[in-house]
ChimeraX commands (.cxc) that place a marker at each C-alpha (Angstrom):
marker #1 position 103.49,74.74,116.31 radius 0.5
marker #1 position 106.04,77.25,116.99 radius 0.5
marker #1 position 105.13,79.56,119.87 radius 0.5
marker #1 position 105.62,83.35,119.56 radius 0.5
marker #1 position 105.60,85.99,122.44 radius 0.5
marker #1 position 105.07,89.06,121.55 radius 0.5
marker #1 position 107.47,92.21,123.07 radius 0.5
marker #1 position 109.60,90.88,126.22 radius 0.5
marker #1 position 106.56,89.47,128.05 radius 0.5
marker #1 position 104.06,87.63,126.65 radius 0.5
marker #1 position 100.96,89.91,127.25 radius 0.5
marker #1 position 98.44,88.37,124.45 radius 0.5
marker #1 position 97.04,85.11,125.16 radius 0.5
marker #1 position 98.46,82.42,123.10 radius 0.5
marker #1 position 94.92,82.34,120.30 radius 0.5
marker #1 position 94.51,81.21,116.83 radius 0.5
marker #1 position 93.86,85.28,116.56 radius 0.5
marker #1 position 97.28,86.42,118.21 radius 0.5
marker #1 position 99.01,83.80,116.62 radius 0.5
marker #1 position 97.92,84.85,112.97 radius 0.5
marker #1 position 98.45,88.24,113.97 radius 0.5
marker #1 position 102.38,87.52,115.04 radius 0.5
marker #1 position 102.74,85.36,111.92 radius 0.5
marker #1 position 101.35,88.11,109.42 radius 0.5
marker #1 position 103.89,90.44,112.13 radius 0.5
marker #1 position 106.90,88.78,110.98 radius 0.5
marker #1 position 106.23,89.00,107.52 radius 0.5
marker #1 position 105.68,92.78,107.90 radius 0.5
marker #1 position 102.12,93.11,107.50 radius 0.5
marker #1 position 99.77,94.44,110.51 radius 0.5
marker #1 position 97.27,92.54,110.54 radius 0.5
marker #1 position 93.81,93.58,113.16 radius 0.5
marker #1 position 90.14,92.56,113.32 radius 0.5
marker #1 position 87.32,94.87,112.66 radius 0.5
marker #1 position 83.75,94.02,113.45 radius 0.5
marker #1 position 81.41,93.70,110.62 radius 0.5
marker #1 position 78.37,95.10,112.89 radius 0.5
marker #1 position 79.81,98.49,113.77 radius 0.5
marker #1 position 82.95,98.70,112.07 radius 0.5
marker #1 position 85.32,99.26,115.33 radius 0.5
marker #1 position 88.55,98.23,114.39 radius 0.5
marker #1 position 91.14,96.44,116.86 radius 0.5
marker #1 position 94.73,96.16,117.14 radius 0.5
marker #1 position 96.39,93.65,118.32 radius 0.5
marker #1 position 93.14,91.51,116.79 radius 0.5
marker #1 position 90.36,90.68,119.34 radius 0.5
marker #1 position 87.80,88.03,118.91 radius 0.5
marker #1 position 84.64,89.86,119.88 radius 0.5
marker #1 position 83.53,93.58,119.75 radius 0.5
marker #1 position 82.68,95.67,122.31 radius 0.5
marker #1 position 79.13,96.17,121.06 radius 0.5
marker #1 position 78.95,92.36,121.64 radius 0.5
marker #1 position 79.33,91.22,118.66 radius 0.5
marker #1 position 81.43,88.18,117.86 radius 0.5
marker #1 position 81.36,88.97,113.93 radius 0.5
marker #1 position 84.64,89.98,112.94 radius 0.5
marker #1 position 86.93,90.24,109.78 radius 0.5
marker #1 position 90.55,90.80,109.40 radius 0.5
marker #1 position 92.28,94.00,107.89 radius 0.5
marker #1 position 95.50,94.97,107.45 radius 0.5
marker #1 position 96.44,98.32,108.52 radius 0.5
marker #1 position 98.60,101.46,108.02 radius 0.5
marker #1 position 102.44,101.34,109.09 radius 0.5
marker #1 position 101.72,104.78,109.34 radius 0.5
marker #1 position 100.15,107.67,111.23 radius 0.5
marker #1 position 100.36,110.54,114.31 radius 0.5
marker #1 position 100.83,110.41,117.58 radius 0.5
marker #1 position 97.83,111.01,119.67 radius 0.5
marker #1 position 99.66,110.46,123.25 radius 0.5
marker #1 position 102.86,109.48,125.42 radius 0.5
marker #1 position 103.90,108.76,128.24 radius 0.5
marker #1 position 107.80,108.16,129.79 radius 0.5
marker #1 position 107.77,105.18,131.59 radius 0.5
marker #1 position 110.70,105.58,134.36 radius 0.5
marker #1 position 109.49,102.63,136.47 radius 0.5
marker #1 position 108.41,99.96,134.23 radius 0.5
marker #1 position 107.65,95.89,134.87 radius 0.5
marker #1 position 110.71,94.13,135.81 radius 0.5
marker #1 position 110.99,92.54,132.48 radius 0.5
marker #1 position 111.38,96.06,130.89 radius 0.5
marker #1 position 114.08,97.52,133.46 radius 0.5
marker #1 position 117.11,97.29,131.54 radius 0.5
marker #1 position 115.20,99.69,128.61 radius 0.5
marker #1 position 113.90,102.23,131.19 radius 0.5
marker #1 position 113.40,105.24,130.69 radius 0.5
marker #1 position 111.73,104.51,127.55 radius 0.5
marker #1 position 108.57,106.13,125.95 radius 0.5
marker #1 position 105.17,104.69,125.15 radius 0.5
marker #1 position 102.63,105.85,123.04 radius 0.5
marker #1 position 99.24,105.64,121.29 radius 0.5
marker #1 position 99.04,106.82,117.41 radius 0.5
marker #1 position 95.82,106.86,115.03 radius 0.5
marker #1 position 96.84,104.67,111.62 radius 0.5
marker #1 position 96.03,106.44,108.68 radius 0.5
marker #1 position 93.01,103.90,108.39 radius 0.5
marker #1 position 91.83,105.32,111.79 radius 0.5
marker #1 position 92.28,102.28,113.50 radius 0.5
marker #1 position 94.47,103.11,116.94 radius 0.5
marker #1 position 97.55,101.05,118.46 radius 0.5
marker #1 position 100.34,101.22,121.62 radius 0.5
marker #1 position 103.47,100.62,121.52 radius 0.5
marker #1 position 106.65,101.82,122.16 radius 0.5
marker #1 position 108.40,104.55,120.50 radius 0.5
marker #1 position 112.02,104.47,120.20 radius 0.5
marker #1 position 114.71,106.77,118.07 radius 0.5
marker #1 position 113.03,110.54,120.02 radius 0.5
marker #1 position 114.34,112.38,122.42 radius 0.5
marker #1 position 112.39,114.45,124.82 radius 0.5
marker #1 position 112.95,118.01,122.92 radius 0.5
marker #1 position 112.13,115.80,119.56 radius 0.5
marker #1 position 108.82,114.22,120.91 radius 0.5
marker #1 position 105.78,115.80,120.42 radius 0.5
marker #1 position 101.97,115.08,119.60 radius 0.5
marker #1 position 101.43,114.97,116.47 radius 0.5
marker #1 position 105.03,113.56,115.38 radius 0.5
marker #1 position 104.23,110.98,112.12 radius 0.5
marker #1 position 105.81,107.72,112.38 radius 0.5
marker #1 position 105.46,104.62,111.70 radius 0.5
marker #1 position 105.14,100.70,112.58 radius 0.5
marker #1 position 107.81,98.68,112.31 radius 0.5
marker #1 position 108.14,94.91,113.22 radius 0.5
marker #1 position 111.87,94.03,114.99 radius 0.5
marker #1 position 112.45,90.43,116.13 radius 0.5
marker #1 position 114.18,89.62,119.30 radius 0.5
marker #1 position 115.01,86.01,119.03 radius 0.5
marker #1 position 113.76,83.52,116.89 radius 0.5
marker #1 position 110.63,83.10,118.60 radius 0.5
marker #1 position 109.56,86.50,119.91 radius 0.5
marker #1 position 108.80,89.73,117.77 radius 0.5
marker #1 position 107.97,93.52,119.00 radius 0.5
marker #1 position 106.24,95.91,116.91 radius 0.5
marker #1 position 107.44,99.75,117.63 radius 0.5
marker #1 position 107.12,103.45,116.48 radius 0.5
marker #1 position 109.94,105.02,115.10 radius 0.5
marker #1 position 109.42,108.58,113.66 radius 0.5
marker #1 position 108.90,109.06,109.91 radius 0.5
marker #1 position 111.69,111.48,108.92 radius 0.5
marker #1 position 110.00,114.76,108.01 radius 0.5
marker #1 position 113.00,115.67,105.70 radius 0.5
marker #1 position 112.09,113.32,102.85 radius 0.5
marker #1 position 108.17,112.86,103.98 radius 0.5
marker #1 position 109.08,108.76,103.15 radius 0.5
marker #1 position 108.19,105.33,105.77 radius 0.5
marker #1 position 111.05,102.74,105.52 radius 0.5
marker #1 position 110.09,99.75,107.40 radius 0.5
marker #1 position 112.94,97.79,109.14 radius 0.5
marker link #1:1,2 radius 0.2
marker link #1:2,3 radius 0.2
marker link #1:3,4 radius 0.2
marker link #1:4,5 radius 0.2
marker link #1:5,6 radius 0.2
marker link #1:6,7 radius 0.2
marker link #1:7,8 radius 0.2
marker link #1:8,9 radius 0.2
marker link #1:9,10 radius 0.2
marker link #1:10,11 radius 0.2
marker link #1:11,12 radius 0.2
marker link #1:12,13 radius 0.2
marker link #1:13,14 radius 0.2
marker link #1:14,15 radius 0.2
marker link #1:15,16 radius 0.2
marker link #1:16,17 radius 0.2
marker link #1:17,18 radius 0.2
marker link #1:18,19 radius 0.2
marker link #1:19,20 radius 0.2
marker link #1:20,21 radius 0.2
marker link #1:21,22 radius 0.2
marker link #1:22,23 radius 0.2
marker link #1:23,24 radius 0.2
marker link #1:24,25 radius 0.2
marker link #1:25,26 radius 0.2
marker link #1:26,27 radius 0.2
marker link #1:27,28 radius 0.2
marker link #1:28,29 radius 0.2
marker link #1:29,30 radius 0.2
marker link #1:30,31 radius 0.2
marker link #1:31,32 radius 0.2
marker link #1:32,33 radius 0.2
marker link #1:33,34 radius 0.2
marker link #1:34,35 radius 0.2
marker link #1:35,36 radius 0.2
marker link #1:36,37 radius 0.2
marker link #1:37,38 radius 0.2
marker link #1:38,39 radius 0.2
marker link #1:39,40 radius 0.2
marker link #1:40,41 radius 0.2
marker link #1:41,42 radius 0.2
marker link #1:42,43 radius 0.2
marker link #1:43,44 radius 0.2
marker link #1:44,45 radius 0.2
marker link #1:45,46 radius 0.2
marker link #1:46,47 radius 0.2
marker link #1:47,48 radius 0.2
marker link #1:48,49 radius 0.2
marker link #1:49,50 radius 0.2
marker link #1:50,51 radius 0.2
marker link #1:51,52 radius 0.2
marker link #1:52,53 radius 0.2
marker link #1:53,54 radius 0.2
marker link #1:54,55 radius 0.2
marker link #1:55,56 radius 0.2
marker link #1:56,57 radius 0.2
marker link #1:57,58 radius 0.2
marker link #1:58,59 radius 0.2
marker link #1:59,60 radius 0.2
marker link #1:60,61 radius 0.2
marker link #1:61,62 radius 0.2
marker link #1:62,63 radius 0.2
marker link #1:63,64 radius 0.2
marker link #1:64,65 radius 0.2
marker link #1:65,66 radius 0.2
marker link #1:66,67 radius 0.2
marker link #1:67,68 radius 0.2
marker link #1:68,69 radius 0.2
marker link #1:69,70 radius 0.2
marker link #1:70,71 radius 0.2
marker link #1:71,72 radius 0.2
marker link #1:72,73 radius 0.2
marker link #1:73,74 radius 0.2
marker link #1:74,75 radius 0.2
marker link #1:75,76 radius 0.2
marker link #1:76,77 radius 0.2
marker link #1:77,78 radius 0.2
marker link #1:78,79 radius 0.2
marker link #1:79,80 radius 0.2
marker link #1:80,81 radius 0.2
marker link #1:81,82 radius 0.2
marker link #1:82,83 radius 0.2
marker link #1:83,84 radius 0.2
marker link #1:84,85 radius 0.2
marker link #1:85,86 radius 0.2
marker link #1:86,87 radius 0.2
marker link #1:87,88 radius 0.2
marker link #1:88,89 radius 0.2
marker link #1:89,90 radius 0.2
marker link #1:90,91 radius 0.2
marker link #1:91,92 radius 0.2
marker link #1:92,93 radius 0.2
marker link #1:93,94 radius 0.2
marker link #1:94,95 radius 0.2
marker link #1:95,96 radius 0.2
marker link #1:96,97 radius 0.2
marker link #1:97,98 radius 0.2
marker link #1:98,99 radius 0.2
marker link #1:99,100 radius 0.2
marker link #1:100,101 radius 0.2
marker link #1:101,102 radius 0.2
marker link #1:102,103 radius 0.2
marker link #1:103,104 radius 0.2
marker link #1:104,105 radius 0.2
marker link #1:105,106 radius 0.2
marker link #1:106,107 radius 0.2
marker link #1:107,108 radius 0.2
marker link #1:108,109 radius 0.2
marker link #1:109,110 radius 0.2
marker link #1:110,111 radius 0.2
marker link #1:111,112 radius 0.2
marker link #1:112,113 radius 0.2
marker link #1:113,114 radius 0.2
marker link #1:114,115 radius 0.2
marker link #1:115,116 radius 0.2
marker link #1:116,117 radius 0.2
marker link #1:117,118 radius 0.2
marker link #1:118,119 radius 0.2
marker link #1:119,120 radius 0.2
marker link #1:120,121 radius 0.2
marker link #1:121,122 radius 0.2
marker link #1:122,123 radius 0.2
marker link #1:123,124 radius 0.2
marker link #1:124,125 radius 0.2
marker link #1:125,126 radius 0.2
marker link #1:126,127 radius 0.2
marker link #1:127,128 radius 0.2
marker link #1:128,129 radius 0.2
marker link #1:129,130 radius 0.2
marker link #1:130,131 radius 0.2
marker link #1:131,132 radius 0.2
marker link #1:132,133 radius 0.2
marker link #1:133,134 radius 0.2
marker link #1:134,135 radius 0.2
marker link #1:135,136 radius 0.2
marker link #1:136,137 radius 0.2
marker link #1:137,138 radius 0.2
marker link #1:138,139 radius 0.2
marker link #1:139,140 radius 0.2
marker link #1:140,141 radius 0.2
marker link #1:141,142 radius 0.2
marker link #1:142,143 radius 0.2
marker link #1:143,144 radius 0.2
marker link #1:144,145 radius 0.2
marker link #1:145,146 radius 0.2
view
């Protein structure tokens, strides 16, 4: 079994769950668990819910949806130096379901809360893959995916 990382460190355990949810990432579908009890969706997939649960079911998600938060990381882990400063953010998918990553093609007097975009998978070698924002352009109102 091929092993996939996911960004530049590998900061999901290595699952059945995470590895289903890279595989489905690579074919350009995002891919999350939602619990059948209470409905609380999660992205990346977890096993369990936090109302204890361990009854879950996959969904696939929006690629698109708003900013809820940033942040400008200007001192980030060692393994993200040579990208610093670069901008990190939370959005709320059109499906409601919420997910980090981060944002690339803004400037600071383009960024704002709010700002649509969408997810887009981008490998960096053939076995790791990074999903990232990148802001829908509100000329034409359309979502490429790369």
């Amino acid at each position: 079994m091929k092993k996939l990382a996911l960004g530049y460190v590998s900061c999901l355990p290595q699952t059945q769950l995470v590895t289903k949810f890279l595989e489905e990432l690579k074919n350009e579908r995002l891919m999350g668990t939602r619990c059948r009890k209470c409905g609380t969706k999660y992205l990346p997939p977890r096993a369990h819910c936090k109302c204890g649960s361990e009854d879950v079911e996959w969904f696939e998600a929006s690629h698109r949806g708003k900013i809820l938060t940033y942040t400008l990381i200007g001192f980030p882990p060692k393994s993200m130096s040579k990208h610093a400063p670069y901008v990190v953010a939370i959005a709320e998918l059109e499906d409601g379901s919420r997910l980090l990553a981060q944002l690339t093609g803004v400037t600071l007097k383009t960024l704002r809360v709010g700002m649509p975009v969408q997810v887009a998978s981008r490998p960096l070698s053939k076995d790791k893959i990074v999903y990232e924002f990148k802001p829908i352009e509100p000329s034409c109102g359309c979502a490429k995916r790369s």
